[in-house]
Backbone as numpy.savetxt, mean C-alpha at the origin, in Angstrom:
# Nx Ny Nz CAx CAy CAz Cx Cy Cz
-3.86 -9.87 -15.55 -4.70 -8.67 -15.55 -3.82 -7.43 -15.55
-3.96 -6.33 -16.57 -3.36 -5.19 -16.45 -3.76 -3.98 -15.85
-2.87 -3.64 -14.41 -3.19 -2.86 -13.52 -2.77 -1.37 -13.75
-3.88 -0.72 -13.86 -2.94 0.80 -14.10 -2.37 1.35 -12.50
-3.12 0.64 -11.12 -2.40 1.07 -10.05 -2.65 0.22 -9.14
-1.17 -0.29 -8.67 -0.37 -1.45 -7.42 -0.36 -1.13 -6.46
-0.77 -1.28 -5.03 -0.71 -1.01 -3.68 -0.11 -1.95 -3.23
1.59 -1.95 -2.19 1.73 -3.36 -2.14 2.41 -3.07 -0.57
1.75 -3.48 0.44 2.09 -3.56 1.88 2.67 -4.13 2.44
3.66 -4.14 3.58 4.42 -5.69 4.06 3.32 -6.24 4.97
2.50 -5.48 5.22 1.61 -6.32 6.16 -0.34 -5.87 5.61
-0.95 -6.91 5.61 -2.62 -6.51 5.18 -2.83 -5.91 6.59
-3.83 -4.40 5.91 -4.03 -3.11 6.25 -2.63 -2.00 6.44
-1.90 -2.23 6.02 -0.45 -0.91 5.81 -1.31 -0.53 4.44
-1.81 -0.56 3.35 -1.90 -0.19 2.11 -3.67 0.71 2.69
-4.56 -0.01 3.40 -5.29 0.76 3.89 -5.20 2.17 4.29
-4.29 1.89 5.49 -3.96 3.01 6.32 -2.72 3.91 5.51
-1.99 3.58 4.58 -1.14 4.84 3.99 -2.28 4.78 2.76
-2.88 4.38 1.92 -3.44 5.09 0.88 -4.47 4.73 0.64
-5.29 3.94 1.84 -7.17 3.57 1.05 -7.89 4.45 0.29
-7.89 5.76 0.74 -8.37 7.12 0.36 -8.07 7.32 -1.05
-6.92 7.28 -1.19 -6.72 7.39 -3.04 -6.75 6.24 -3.80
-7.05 5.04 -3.18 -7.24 3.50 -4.06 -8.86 4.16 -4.51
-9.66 4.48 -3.14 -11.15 4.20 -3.41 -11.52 5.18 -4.39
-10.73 6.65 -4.64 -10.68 7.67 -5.32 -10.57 7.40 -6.58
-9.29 6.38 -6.83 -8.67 5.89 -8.27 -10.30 4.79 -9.07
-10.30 3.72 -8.17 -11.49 3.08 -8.19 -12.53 3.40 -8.72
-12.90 4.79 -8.19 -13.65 5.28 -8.61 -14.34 6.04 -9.79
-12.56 6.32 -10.55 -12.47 6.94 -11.49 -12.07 6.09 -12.62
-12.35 4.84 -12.68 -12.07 3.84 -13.41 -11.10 2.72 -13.52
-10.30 3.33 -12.60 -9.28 2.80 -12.94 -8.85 1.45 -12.87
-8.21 0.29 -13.00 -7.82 -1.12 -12.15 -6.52 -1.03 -11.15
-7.29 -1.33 -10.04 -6.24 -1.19 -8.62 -6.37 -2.58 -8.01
-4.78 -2.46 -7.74 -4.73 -4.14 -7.27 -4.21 -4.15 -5.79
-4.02 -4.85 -5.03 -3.36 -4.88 -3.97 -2.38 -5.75 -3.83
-1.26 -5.98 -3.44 -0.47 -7.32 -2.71 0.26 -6.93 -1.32
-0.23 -7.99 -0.53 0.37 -8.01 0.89 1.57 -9.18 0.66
2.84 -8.31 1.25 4.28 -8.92 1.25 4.06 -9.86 2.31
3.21 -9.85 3.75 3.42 -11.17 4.42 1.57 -11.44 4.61
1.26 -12.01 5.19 0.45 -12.66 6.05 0.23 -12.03 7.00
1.20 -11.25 8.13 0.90 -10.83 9.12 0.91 -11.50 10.50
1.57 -12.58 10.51 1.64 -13.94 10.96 1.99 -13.49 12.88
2.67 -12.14 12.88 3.80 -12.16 13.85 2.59 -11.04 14.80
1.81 -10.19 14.05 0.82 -9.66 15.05 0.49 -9.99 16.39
0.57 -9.28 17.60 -0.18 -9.68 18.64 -1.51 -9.78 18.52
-2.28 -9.50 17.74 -3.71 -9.60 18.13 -4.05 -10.20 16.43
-5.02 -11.54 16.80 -6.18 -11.94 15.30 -4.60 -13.41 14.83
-5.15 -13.81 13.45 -4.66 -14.84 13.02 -4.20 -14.84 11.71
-3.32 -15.50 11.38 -3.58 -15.52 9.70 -5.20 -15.72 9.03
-5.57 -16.14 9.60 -6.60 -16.59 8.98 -7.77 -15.19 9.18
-7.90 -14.72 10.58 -8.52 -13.70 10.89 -8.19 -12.30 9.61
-6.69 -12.24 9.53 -6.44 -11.51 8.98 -6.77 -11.41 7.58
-6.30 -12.74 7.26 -7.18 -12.58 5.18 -8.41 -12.46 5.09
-9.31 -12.99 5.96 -10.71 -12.48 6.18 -10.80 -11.07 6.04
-10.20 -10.29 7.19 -10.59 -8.95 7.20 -9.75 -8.28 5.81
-8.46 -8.96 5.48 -8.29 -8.37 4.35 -9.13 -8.11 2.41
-9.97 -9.27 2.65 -10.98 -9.46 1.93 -11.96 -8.45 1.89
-12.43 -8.39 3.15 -13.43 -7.53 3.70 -13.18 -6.27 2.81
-12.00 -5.62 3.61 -11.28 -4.37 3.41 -11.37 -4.09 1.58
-10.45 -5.00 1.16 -10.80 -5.14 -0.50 -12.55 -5.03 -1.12
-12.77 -5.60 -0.68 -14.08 -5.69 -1.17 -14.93 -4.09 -1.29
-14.37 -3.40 0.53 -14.68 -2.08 0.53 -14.03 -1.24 -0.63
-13.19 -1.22 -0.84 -12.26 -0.31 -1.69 -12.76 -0.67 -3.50
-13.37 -1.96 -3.99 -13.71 -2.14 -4.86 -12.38 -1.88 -5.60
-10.90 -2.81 -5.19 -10.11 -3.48 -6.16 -10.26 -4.68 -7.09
-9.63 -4.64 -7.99 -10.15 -5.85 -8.89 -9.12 -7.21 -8.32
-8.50 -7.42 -7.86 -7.53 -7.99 -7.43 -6.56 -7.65 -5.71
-6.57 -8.74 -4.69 -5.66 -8.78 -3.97 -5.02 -10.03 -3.59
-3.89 -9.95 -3.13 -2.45 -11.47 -3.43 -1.61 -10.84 -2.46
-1.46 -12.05 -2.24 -0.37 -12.28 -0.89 0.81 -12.67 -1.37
2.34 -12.08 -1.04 3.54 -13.39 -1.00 3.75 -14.21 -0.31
3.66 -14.30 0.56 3.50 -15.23 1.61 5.27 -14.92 2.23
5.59 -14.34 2.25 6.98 -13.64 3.20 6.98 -14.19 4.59
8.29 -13.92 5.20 8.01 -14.29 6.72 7.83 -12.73 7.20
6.84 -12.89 7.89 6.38 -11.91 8.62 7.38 -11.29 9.44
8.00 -9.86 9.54 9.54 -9.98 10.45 10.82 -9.79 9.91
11.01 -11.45 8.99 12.28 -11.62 8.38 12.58 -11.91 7.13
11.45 -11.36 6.58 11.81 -10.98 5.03 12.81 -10.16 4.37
13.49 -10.42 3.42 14.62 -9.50 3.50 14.64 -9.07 1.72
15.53 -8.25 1.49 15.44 -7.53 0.08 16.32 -8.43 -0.66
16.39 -9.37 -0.73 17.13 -10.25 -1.65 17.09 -10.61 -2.73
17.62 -11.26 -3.84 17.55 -11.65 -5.23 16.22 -12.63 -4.84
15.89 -13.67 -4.17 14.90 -14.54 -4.34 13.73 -13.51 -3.81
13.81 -13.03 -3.20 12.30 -12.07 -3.15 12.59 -10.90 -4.15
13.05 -10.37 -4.54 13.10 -9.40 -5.57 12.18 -10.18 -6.74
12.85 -11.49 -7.57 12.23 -12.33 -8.30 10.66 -12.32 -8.41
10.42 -13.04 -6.87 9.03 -13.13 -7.05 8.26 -11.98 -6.98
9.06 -10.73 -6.53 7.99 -9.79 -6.56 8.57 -9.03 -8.46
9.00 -9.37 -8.97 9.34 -9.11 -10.72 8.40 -9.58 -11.22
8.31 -11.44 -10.85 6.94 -11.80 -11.58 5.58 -11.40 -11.30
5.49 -10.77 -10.20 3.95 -9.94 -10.18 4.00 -8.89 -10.56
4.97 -7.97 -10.71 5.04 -6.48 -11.30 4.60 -7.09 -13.00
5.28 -8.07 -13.50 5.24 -8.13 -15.11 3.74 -9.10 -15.58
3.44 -9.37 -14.06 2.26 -9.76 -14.73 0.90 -9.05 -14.66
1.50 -7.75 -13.81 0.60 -6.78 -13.80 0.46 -5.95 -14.22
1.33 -4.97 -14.75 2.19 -4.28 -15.75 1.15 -3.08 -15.11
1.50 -2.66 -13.62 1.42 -1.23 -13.36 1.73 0.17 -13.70
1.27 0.73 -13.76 1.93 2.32 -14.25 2.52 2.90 -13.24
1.75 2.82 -12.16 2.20 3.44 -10.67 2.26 2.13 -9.78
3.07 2.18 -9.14 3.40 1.50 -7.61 3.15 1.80 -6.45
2.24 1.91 -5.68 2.50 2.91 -4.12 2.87 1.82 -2.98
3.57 2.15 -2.44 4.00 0.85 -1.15 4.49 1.71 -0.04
4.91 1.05 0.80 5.41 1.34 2.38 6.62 2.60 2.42
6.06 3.16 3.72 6.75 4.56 3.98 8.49 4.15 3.54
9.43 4.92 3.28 10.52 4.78 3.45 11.42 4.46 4.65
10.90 4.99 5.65 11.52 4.95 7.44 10.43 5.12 7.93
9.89 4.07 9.01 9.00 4.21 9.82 9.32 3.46 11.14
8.69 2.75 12.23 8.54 2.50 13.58 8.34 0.69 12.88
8.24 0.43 11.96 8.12 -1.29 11.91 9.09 -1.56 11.06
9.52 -2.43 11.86 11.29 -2.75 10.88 10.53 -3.26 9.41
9.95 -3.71 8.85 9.23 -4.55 7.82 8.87 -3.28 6.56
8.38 -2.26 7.36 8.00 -1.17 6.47 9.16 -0.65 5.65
10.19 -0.11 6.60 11.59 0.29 5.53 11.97 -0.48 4.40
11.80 -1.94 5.36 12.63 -3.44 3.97 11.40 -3.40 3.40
10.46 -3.31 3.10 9.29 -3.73 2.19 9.07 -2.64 1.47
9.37 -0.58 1.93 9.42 0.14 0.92 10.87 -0.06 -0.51
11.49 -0.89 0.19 12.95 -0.89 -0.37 13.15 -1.80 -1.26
12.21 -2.78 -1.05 12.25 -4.67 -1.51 11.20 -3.88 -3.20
10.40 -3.58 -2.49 9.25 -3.19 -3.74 10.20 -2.10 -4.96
10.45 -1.29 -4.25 11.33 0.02 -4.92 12.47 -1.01 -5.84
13.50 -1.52 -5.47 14.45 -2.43 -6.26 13.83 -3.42 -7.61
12.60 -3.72 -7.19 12.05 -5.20 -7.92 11.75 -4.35 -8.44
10.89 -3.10 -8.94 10.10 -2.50 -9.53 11.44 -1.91 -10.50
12.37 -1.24 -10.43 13.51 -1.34 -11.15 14.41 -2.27 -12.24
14.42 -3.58 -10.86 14.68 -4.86 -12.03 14.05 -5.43 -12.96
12.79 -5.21 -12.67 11.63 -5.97 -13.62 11.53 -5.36 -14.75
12.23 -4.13 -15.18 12.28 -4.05 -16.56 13.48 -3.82 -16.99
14.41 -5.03 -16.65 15.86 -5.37 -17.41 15.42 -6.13 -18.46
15.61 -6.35 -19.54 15.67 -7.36 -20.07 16.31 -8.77 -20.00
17.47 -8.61 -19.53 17.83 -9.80 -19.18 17.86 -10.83 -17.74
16.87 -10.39 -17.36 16.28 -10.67 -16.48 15.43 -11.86 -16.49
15.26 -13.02 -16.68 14.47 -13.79 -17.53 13.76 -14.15 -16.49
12.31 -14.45 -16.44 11.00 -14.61 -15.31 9.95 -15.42 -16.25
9.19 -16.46 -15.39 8.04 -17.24 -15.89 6.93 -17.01 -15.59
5.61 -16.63 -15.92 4.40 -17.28 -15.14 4.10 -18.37 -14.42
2.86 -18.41 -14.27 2.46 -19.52 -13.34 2.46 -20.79 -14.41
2.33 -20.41 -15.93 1.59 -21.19 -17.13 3.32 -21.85 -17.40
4.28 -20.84 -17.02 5.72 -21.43 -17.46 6.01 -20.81 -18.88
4.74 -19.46 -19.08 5.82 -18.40 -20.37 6.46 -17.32 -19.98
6.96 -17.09 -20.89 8.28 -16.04 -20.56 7.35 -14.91 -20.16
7.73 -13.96 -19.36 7.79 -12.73 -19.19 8.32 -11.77 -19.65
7.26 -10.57 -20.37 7.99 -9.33 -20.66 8.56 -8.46 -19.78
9.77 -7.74 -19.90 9.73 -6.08 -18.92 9.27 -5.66 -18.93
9.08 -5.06 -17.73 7.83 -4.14 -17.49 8.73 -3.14 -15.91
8.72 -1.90 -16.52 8.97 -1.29 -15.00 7.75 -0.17 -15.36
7.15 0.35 -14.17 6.47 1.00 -13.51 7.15 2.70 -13.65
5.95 3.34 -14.58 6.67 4.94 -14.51 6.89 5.65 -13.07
6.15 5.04 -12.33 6.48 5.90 -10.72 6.13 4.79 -9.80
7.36 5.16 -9.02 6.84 4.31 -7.73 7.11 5.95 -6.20
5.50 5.75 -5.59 5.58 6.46 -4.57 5.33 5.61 -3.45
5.89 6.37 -2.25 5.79 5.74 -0.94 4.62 6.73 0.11
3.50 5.82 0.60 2.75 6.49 1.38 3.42 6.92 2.66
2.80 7.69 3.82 3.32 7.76 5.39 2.28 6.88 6.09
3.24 6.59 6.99 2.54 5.47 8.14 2.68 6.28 9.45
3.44 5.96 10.29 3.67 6.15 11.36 4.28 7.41 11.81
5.55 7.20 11.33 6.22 8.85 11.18 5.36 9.88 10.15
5.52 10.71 11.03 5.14 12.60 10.31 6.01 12.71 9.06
6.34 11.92 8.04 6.96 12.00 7.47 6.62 13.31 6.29
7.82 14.32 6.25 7.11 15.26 4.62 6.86 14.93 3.37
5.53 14.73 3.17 5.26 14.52 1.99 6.41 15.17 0.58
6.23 14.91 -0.28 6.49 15.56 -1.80 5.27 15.96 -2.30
4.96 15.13 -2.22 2.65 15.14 -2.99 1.82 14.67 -1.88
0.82 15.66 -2.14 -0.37 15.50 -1.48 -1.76 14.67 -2.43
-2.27 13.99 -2.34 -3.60 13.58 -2.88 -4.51 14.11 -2.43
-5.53 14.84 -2.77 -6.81 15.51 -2.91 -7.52 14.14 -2.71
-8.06 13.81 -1.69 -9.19 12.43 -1.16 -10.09 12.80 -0.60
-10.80 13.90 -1.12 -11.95 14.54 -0.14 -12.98 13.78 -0.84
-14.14 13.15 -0.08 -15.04 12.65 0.00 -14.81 10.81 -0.07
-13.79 10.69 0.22 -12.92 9.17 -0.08 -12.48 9.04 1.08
-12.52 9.69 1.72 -12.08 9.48 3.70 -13.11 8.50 4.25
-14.36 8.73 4.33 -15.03 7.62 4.75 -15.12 6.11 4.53
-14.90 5.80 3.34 -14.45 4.83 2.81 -13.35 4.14 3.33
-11.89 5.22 2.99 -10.69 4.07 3.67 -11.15 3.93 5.27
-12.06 4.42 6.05 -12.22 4.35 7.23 -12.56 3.17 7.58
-13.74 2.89 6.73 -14.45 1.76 6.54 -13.41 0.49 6.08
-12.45 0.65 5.91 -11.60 -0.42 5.06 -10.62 -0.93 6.14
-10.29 0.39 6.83 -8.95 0.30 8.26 -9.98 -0.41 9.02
-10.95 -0.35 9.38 -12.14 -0.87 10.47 -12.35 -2.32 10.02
-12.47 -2.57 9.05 -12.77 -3.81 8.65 -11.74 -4.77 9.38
-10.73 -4.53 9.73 -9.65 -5.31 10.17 -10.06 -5.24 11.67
-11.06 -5.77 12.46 -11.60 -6.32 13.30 -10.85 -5.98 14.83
-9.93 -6.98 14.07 -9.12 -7.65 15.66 -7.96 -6.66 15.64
-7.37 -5.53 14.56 -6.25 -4.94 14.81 -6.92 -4.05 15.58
-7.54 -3.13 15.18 -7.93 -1.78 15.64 -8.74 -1.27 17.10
-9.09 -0.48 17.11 -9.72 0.35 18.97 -11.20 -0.01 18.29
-11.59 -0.85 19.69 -12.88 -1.74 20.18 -13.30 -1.18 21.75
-13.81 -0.70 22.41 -13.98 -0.68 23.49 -14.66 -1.99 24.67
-15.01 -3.46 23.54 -15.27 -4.39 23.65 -14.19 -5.54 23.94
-12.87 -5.16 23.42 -12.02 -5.48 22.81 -11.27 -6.67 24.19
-10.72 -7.52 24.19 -10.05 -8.26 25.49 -8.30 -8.56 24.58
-8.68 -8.22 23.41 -7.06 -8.61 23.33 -6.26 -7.70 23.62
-4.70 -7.95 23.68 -3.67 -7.10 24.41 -3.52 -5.60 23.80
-3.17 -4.88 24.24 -2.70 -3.71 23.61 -1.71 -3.32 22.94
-1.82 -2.82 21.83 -0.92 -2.50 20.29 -0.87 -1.02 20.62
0.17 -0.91 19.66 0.50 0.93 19.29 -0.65 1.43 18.48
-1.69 0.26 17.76 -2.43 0.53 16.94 -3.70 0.45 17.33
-3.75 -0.29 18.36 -5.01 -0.46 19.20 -5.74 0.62 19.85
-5.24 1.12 19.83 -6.15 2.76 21.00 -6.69 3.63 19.98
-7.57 4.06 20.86 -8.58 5.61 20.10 -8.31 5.84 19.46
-6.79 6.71 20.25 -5.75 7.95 19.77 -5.41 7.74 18.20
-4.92 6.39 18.04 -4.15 6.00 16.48 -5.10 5.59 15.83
-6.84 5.48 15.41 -7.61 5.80 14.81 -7.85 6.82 14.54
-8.50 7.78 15.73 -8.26 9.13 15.30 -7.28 9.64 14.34
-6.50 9.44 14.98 -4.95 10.03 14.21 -5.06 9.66 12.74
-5.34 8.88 12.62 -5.65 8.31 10.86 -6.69 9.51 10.45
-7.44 9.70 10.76 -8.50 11.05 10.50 -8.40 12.10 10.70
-7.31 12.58 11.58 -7.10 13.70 11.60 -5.05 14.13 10.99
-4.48 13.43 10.80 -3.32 13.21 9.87 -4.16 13.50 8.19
-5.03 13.21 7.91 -6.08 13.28 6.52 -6.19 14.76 6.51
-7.05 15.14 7.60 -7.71 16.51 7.47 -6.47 17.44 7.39
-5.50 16.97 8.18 -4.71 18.19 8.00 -3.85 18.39 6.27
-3.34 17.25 5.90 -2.66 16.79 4.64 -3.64 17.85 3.91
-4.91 17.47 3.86 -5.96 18.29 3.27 -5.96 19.58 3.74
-5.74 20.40 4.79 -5.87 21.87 4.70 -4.53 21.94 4.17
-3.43 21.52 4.04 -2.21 21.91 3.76 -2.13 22.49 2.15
-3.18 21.56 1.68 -3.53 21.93 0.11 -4.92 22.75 -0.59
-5.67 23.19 1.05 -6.90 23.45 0.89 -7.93 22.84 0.60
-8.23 21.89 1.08 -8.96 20.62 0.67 -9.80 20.23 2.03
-10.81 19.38 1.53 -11.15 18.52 2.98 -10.24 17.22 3.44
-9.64 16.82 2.73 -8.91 15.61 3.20 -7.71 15.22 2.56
-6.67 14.67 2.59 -5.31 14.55 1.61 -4.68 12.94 2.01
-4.11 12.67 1.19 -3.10 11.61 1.15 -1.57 11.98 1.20
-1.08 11.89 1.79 1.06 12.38 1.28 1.93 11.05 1.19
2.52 11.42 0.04 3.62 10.34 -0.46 4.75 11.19 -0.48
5.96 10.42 -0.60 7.61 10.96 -0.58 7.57 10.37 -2.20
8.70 10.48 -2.58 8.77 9.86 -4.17 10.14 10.25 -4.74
10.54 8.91 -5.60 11.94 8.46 -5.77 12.20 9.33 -7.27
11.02 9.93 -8.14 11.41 10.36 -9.23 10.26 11.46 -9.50
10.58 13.27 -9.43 9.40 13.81 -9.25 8.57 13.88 -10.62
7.77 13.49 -10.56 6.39 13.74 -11.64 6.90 15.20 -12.46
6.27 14.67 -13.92 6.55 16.13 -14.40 4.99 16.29 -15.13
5.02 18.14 -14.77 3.83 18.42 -15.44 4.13 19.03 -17.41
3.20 19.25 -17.78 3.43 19.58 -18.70 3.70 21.28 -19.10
2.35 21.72 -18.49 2.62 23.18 -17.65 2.90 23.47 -16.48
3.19 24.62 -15.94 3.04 24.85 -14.56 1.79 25.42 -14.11
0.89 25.72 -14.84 -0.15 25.72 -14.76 -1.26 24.78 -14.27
-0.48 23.57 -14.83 -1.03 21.97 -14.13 -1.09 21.91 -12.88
-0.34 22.47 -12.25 -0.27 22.45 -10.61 -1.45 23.01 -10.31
-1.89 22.00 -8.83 -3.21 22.96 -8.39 -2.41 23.37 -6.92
């Protein structure tokens, strides 16, 4: 299936929480948006593998992607290597994205840095040519690299480069971060306490939005950092 835009997380709900808002936006506007989660999520204190692809389903289903896939990574100790570079080549070329968005550059989960970094490299290699890669069917693969790859913010206040205009698309990724049950603030809740578990870091997801959004005059925003800046055609293009 040919994706005009890739969301690819080290963990299901990171792609929620840095960019649901502009998947459901893109979605909306026609586009084909895919997802892939680099692990399982296996190492979480709270919910299951199994809990988790559930709610990651869920979440998908909200966002109305045409596609979401797992690598099945170790949760933790995945590392940027030639054998994971590979397998993440053969999903870039069999998806043949235009854009890439994945994990902050530096954040508070060791997984996020190696998984903005793992994605960023493969997305590079995958259109060497001599690079040789199979399908699942066992045919060759074309190159294919990706005109942009941006990185959402997670945890750290990180400064954007670009802001996304996601006003009226906030409710939605809300609905998508929520879907994930067992991660998030429950006041019902008996499992242990996470950095992600409380009020505060829901809120914070909604109000990190609003502000991104006054920064550009808007009701709500998305911010990415980015490895190659976009060019307009005018400067006039800029809003």
């Amino acid at each position: 299936m040919k994706l005009d835009l890739l969301a690819v997380g080290a963990h299901p709900d990171d792609v929620e929480l840095g960019c649901g808002a502009t998947i459901a936006k893109e979605v909306h506007n026609g586009k084909q948006v895919g997802i892939i989660d680099l692990t399982r999520g296996e190492l979480g204190t709270r919910g299951t593998i199994q809990t988790r692809k559930t709610e990651a389903n869920s979440a998908a289903e909200i966002l109305g992607v045409a596609l979401r896939d797992n690598m099945g990574f170790a949760d933790g100790f995945f590392v940027n290597d030639k054998e994971h570079q590979i397998e993440l080549v053969k999903k870039i070329r069999a998806y043949q994205p235009e854009i890439v968005l994945c994990n902050a550059i530096d954040d508070r989960h060791i997984d996020h840095g190696k998984g903005s970094k793992l994605v960023s490299d493969a997305c590079f290699l995958s259109g060497l040519v001599k690079i040789e890669t199979t399908n699942n069917e066992g045919e060759n693969q074309k190159p294919w690299r990706p005109k942009f790859v941006y990185h959402f913010i997670q945890w750290k206040n990180l400064e954007p480069d670009i802001v996304v205009d996601v006003s009226g698309y906030l409710d939605t990724k809300m609905k998508a971060v929520l879907a994930y049950e067992t991660q998030f603030y429950s006041e019902d809740s008996k499992e242990p306490e996470t950095p992600i578990s409380s009020k505060n870091f829901t809120d914070s997801v909604i109000y990190r939005a609003r502000d991104l959004g006054r920064l550009i005059g808007v009701e709500a925003g998305e911010g990415f950092t980015v490895e190659r800046y976009p060019a307009v055609n005018s400067i006039f293009d800029l809003k």
